[in-house]
Every structure is written in C-alpha cells, then in structure tokens.
C-alpha positions as CSV (number, residue, x, y, z in Angstrom):
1,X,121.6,100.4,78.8
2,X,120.5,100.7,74.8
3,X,118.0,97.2,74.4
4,X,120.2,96.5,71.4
5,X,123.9,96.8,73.1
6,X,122.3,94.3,75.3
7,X,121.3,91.9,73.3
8,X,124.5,91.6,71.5
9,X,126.3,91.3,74.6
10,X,123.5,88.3,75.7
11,X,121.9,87.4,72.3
12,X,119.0,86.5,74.3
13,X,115.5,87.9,74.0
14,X,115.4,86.7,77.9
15,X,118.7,88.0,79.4
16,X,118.0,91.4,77.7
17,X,114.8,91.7,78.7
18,X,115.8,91.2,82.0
19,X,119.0,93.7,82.6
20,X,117.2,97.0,80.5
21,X,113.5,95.8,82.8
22,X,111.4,95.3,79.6
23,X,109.3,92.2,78.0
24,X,111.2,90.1,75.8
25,X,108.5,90.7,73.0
26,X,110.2,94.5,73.2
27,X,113.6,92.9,72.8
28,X,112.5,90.8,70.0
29,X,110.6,93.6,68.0
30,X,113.7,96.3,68.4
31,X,116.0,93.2,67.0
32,X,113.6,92.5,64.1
33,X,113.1,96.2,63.3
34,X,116.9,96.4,63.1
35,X,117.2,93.0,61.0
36,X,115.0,94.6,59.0
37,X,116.4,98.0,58.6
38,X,113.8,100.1,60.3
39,X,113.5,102.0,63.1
40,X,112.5,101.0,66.5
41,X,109.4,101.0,67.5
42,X,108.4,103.7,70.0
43,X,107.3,102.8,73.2
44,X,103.8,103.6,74.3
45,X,103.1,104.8,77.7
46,X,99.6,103.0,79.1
47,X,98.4,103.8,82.1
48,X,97.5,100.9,84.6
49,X,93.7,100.4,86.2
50,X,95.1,101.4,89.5
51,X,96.3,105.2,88.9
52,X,93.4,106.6,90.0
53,X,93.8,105.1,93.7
54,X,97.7,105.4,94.0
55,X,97.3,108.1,95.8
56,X,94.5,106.7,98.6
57,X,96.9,103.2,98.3
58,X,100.1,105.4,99.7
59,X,98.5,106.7,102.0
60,X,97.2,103.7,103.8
61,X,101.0,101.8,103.4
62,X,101.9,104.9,104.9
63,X,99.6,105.1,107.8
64,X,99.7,101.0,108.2
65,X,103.9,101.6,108.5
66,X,103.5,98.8,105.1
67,X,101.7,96.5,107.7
68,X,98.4,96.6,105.5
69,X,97.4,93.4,103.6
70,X,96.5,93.2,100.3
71,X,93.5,91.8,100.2
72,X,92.8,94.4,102.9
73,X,93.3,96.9,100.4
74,X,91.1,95.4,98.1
75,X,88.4,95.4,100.3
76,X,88.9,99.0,100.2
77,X,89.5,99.7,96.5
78,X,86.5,97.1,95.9
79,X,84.4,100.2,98.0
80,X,85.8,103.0,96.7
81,X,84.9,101.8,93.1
82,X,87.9,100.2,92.0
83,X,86.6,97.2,89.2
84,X,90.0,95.0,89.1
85,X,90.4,91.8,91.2
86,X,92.6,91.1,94.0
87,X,95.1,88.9,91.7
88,X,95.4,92.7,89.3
89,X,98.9,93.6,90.1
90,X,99.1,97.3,90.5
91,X,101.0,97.4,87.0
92,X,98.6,95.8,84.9
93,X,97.0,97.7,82.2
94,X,93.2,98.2,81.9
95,X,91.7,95.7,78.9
C-alpha cells in the first residue's frame, strides 16, 4: 500500500510505518514533503555489511537444517573476515 494512503487511514507515523514495513522517519518525511508540496523523497537502496557472506550464511542454515547458532556463525564470519559484531543484525547497514 501507497505510505501516504496509509497514513491517512492511521494518521500515525507508527501504524504506517508498521503495515507498508518502513521506519516512521520515512513516514514522517513522505507526509512533510507532501505538507509541503514537494515530491517524495526517493528511497535509497544501501547495502548491509553482511552481503558479501549471504551466500556462505545460506549455505550453512541449509546444511545445519536452520539448527546453527548464531554466535556459531559468527565465529565463522569473524574467520572469514567479516568486521561486524555478533549483536549486527544481518540488515544493518555498514557506518
């Protein structure tokens, strides 16, 4: 659903946020931009500091049958030259 529609079915930064699976800081600048008479920002795509081992991280919840542990994996990661720390979810971005 449109960020916008949302929020004035909700008129919260919070619920919107929530149903279109974005931060409520988006919600708020796509409201102000339109309060405003602009256009909507664009959304930026960043990439997150574990691409580059997705593919090696599959593969062991694959072979594991989702039985490894995380920290497990971050031993791993840690070895194969990974440089974030265990609490780094996997969709945090780098900096």
């Amino acid at each position: 659903m449109e960020i916008l529609a949302v929020y004035d079915l909700t008129p919260s930064f919070w619920d919107a946020a929530v149903v279109c699976g974005v931060s409520h800081n988006t919600v708020r600048s796509y409201v102000k931009a339109r309060d405003e008479g602009r256009q909507a920002p664009i959304a930026r795509q960043r990439g997150r500091i574990t691409d580059p081992f997705l593919p090696q991280m599959k593969s062991w919840v694959q072979q594991s049958r989702g039985k490894i542990r995380g920290d497990v994996v971050h031993e791993k990661l840690v070895a194969l030259g990974y440089g974030g720390s265990i609490r780094t979810p996997a969709t945090c971005s780098p900096g």
